[in-house]
C-alpha positions, 0 to 999 in steps of 0.5 A, spaced: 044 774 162 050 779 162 050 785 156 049 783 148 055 783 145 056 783 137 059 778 133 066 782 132 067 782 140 066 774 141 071 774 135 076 778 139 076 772 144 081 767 142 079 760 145 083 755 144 084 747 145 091 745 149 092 739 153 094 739 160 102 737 160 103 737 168 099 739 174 101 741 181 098 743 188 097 750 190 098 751 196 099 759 196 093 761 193 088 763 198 082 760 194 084 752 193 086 752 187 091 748 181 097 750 177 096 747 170 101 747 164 098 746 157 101 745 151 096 749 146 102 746 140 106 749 136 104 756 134 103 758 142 106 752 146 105 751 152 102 756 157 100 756 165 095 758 169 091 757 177 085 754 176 080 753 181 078 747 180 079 742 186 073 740 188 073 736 182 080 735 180 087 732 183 093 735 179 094 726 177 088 726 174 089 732 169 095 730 166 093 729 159 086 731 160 083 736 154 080 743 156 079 749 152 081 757 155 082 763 153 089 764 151 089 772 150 088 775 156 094 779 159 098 774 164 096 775 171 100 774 177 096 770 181 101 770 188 107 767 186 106 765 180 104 768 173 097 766 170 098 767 162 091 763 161 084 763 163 081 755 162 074 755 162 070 751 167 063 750 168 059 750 176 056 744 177 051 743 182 055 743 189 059 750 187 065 746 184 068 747 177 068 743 172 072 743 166 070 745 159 073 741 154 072 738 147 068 731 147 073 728 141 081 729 142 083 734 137 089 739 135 092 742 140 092 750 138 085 748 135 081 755 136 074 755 138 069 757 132 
């Protein structure tokens, strides 16, 4: 379990819904990866990021597909491209990823409580 944190740490975490509006191979990353653009609506708009997700996912798959990230994170340049998010996942039982994502279709933009 990694430290205790206080309310107000998590409050600093902006996690956010948005809907996956395109998904692309790649092949540039040295881990196999996906770059995604999500559109978290009109107060953020739509954000991309690599995501490491390609046991699970083909970049067909994921278009329209809810997930949640973390949208307050400093962008990170990931090869040749700019990741501005950081979606969450969770490991399943053989090492892949899979995607945290709301289990209701909801707002894009709508933050995590």
């Amino acid at each position: 379990m990694a430290d205790k944190i206080t309310f107000d740490d998590f409050a600093k975490v902006d996690i956010r819904a948005g809907r996956v509006v395109r998904a692309e191979p790649f092949p540039e990353a040295r881990k196999p990866a996906l770059k995604l653009w999500i559109d978290f609506g009109p107060e953020l708009g739509e954000k991309k990021t690599s995501a490491q997700i390609t046991d699970n996912y083909t970049p067909e798959a994921l278009i329209g597909k809810m997930v949640m990230a973390v949208v307050n994170f400093p962008p990170r340049q990931i090869g040749p491209f700019m990741s501005e998010v950081l979606t969450l996942g969770v490991s399943d039982p053989a090492g892949g990823i899979v995607l945290v994502a709301p289990d209701q279709d909801v707002a894009e933009g709508g933050k995590l409580h």
